[in-house]
N, C-alpha and C positions, 0 to 999 in steps of 0.2 A: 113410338120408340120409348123406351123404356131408361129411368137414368137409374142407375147403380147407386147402392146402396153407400157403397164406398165412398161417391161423393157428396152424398146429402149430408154425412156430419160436418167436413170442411166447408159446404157451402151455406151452414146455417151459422157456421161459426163466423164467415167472414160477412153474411148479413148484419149480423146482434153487433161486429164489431163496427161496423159502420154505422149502423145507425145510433150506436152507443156515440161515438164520435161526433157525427151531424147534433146529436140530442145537446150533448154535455160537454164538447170541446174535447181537446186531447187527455184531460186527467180520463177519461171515464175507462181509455187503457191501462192505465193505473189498476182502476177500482176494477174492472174485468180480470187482470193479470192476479188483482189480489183474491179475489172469489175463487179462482183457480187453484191457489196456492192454499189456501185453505183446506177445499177439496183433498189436497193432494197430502198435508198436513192428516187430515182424518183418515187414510188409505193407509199407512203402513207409520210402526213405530219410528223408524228411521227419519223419515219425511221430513217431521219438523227442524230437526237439522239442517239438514242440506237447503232445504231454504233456508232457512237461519244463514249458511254460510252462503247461498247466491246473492243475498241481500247487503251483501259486506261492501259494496260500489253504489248500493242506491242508498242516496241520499235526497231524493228530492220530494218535492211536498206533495203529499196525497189528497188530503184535504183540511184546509183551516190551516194550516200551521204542523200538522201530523205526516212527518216524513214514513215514506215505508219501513224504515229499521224499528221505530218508534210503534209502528201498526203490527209488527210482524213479531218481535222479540217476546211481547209478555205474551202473544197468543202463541208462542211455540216453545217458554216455559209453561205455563199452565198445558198445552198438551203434551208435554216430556212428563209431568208431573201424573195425569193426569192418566197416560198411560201404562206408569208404574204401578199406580194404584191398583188399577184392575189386571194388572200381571200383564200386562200385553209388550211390555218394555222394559230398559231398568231402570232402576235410580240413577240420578246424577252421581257421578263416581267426583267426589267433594276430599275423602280425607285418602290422601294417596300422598305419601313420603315422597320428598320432604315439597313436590312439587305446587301440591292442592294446598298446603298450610300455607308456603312464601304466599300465592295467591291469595288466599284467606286477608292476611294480612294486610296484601298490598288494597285490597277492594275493602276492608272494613276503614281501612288508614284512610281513606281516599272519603268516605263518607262522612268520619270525623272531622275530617279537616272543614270540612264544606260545614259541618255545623258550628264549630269553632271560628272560623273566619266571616262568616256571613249571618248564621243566625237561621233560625228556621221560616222565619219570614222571605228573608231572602236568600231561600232556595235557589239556585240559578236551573237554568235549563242544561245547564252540562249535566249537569248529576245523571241526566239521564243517558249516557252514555255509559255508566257502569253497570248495568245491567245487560248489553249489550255486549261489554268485553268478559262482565262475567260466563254468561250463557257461552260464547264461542268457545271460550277455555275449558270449561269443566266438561261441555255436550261432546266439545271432540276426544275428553280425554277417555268420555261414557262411551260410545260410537264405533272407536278405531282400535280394536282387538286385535286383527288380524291383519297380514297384507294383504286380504283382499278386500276387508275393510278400505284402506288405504289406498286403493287399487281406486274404488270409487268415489273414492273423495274425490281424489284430483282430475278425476271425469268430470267431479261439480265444477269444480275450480274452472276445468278447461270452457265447459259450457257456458258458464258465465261470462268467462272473457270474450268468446266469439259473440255473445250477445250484446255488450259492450263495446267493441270494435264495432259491428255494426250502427251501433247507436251513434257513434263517433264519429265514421265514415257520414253518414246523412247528416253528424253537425258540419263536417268540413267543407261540403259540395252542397247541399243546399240549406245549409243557413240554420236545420233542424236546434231551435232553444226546448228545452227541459226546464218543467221548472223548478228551478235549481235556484242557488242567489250570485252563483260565480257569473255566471253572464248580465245579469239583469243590474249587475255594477262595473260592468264594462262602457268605454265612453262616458260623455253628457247627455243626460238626456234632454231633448228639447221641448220646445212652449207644447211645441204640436204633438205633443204623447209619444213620439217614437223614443221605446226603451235603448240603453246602451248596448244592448248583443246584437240589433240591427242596423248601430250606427257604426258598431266595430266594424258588418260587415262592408256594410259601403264606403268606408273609408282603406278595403282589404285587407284588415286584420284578420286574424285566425287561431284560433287559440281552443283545442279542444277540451271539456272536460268528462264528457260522458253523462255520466246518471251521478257522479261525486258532484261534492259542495268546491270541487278547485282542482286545475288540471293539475298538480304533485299530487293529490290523492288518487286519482287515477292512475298514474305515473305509477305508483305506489302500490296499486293494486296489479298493472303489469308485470311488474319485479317481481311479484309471486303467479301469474296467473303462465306466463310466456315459458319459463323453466319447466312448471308442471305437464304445458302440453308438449314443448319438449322431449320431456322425458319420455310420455305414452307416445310419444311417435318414433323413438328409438329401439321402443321395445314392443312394442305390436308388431304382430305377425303377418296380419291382412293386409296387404298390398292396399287395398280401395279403403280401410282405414288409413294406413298410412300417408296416402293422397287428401284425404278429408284433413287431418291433421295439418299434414303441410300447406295444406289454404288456409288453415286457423291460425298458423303461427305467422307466416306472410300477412294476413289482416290485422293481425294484435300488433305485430311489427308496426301498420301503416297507421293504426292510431294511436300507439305510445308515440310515434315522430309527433304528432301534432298535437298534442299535450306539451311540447316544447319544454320538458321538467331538464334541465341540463344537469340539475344535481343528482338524476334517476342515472346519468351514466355512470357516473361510478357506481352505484350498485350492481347493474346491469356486467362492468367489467370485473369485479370482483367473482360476481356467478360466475362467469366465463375461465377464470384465474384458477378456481376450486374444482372445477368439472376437469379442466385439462391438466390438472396438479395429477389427479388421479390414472390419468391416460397418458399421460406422456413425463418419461424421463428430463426431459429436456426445459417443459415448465417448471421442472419443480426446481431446477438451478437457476433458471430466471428469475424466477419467484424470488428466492432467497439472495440475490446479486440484487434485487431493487429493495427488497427489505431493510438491505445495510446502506443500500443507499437513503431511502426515507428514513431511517433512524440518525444520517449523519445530516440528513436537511430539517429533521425535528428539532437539530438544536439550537436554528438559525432559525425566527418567523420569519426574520425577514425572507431570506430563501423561499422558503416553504410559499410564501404567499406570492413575491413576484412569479414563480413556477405554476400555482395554480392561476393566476388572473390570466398567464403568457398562454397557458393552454386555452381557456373562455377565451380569448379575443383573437383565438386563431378559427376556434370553431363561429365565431362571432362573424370573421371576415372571410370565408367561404360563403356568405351570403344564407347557410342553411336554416337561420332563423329569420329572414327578411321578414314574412309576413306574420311572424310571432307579435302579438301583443304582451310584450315583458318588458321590462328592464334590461339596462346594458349587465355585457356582462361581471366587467367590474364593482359596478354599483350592486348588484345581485349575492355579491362576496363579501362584500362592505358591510351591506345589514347587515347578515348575518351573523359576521364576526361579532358589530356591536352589542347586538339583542345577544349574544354567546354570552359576550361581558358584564352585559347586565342582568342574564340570570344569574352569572355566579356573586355578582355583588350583592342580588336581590338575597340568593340563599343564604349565604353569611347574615343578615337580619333576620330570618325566620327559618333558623336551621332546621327547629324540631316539626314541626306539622306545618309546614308553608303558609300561605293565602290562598287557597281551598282551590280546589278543583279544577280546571278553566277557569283561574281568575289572573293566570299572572298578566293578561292584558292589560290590566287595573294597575299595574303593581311595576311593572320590571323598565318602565322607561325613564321614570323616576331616578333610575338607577344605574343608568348608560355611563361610559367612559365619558373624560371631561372632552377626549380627544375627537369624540363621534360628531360626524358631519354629514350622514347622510338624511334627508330630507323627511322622509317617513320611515317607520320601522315597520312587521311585518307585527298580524292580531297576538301571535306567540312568539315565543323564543325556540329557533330554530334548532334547535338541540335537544332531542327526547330524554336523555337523561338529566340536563340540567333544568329541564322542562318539568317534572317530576320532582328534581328536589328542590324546585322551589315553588310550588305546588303543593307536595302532598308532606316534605319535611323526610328525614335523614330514615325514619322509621319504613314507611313507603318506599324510597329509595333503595335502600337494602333489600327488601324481598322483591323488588323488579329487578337489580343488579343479580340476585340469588336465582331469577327465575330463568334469567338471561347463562350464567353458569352452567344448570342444573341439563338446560338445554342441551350446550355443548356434550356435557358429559355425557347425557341419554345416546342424541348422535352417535358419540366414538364408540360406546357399549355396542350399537345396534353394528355399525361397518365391519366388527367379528362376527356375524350371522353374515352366511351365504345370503339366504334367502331376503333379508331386507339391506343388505349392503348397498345395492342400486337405490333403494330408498332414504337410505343418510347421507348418501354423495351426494342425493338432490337436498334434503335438507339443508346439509352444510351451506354447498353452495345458496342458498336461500335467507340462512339465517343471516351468513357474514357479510351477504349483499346488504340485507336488510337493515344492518348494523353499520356500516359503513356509511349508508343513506341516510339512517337517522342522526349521524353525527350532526348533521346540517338539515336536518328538518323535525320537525313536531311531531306529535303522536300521530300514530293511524290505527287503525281497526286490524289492517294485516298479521298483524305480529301478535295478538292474541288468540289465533289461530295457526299459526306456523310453530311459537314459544309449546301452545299444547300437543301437535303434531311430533314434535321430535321429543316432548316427557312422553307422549303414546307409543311412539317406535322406541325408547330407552325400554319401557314397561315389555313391550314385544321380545326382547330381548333377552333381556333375563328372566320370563318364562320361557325361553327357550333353551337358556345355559341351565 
């Protein structure tokens, strides 16, 4: 009997990956998946993007101390680069009105400061994160021409998250650690070597993060990944896509619940708010009836605050977070307020170019309300824009607040095209998700690639007017 041909590729594939395993432990799927990616990198000019963006949830170490973002970033500028040179691709699309300049600014501001405040000796390891936000910005403003450009992107996006969700599923049910540093600082660990992600579990905690450094980045990465498959499953044709689809958004469902991010809901509802603004008459009165209402509780913290804790501790006593390892959810509201308070105190001392880059760890506790009581604070300040100006200083601040602008405006231009309208409804809803969420949490990787997605459908646009 004779075995087909068909099956000798997957069976030599799932030998190599086994004994890769048995040989060298679980990284050596790492280093398999990264060989691959390479490969796939050298096969077509596009390639090294779209890894570029499936890589936007891995975080975890490859080898030594070198995360995959870290392995993967300069090897997929030098091949963008690499295959302009020889005509095979284009150049990075860098000076583009007024989008690519605020950028410019924001990324060289970001570098000074880090020399300014620290010295070049002490370089930190953040620095290396701008490379990273730079390449996703510029590569997708290079990449996405067209809506079918566009069309594929968010096929990456989507593929990624089912890959994700499953990662996350196997951490929930059996126990699957990554090595990551979000688990391996969970719990005590004991005399006897058992790290804290196994003592979470026997103690029945559960707390997922994926392939991220912390479940709100994964979180984070949902609130863009879940909308996008969304979308392609509302407007795909094929019945047997549409079925695929809808098992990817029921599993990205089942592991954003276990990422436990409760400050991801409000993003998540805001998406929801913006999609149905455009569909129905009826949202769009509601919409504006709670507007006047939160603009009349804005003028009252106090209000405003007993209203969001009364919600947390309603969701709190449903039991739906029992086997979270978090924080109550009052206390959870509490940092965050304070670290808010103390960046803005922090900023007011170094208005113009901050304490460099990822350092307001260093810097903003220092600087708390006298009134603040709660026990630890969190590594940042939960606030992406107060996050930034007191960081990078008022320079920096302004061309991310311009970039944040520039965005909306791209959006509205694009929702006059027939043909990319359904693509700025999603935008929208995406960005003011995303915007809503960062009020209460720190930078992420996401929004360096959604910020350049809607300057690419703005660009879409008016070559098309």
């Amino acid at each position: 009997m004779k075995t087909s041909q068909a099956t000798v590729g997957p069976s030599l594939a799932g030998a190599v990956l086994g004994a890769s395993v048995l040989a060298l432990s679980t990284k050596a799927l790492a280093i398999v998946v990264a060989g691959t990616a390479l490969a796939a990198m050298a096969s077509s000019a596009v390639f090294p993007y779209y890894i570029l963006v499936a890589t936007i949830p891995v975080q975890v170490d490859l080898l030594g101390g070198i995360t995959v973002t870290k392995f993967i970033t300069p090897l997929a500028i030098g091949m963008v680069l690499f295959n302009a040179l020889i005509y095979r691709g284009p150049w990075p699309v860098i000076a583009r009105w007024p989008a690519g300049y605020l950028a410019i600014v924001f990324f060289v501001t970001s570098m000074v400061s880090l020399f300014l405040a620290e010295g070049v000796r002490g370089f930190p390891g953040e620095a290396a994160k701008i490379p990273v936000y730079w390449a996703l910005f510029f590569f997708t403003l290079t990449f996405n021409r067209t809506a079918a450009d566009f069309r594929r992107l968010l096929w990456i996006i989507t593929i990624t998250g089912i890959a994700e969700a499953l990662i996350t599923a196997a951490q929930v049910q059996y126990g699957f650690v990554m090595p990551g540093d979000w688990r391996s600082n969970i719990g005590l660990p004991s005399e006897g070597g058992m790290d804290g992600a196994f003592m979470s579990f026997s103690e029945g905690k559960i707390r997922a993060e994926g392939t991220t450094a912390h479940p709100i980045l994964l979180a984070s990465f949902f609130l863009m990944a879940i909308p996008c498959t969304a979308f392609l499953f509302m407007t795909e044709g094929s019945s047997r896509v549409k079925v695929f689809l809808c098992g990817a958004l029921v599993l990205m469902g089942y592991a954003w619940f276990y990422t436990f991010a409760r400050s991801s809901i409000i993003g998540f509802a805001v998406v929801c708010v913006v999609t149905m603004w455009f569909h129905s008459k009826l949202t769009r009165n509601l919409v504006l009836a709670g507007i006047g209402i939160l603009i009349t509780g804005l003028l009252s913290y106090q209000v405003i605050s007993q209203v969001f804790q009364t919600g947390i501790q309603l969701f709190d006593s449903q039991s739906l977070f029992g086997k979270a390892d978090l924080n109550d959810g009052s206390g959870s509201f509490d940092f965050r307020i304070e670290s808010i308070v103390g960046g803005w105190n922090l900023f007011w001392v170094h208005p113009w170019f901050g304490v460099g880059f990822g350092q307001s760890i260093n810097h903003y506790t220092t600087y708390l309300p006298a009134w603040a009581t709660h026990p630890f604070h969190p590594a940042t300040i939960h606030n992406v824009f107060l996050e930034v100006a007191c960081e990078l200083g008022v320079f920096a601040t302004s061309a991310f607040i311009g970039l944040w602008i520039w965005a909306f405006v791209s959006v509205r231009r694009a929702l006059r095209i027939v043909e990319l309208r359904p693509y700025a409804v999603l935008l929208l809803g995406i960005l003011l998700g995303q915007a809503a969420f960062l009020m209460i949490t720190p930078m992420v990787r996401e929004i360096w690639l959604t910020l350049a997605m809607a300057t690419a459908i703005g660009h879409m646009a008016r070559k098309a007017t």
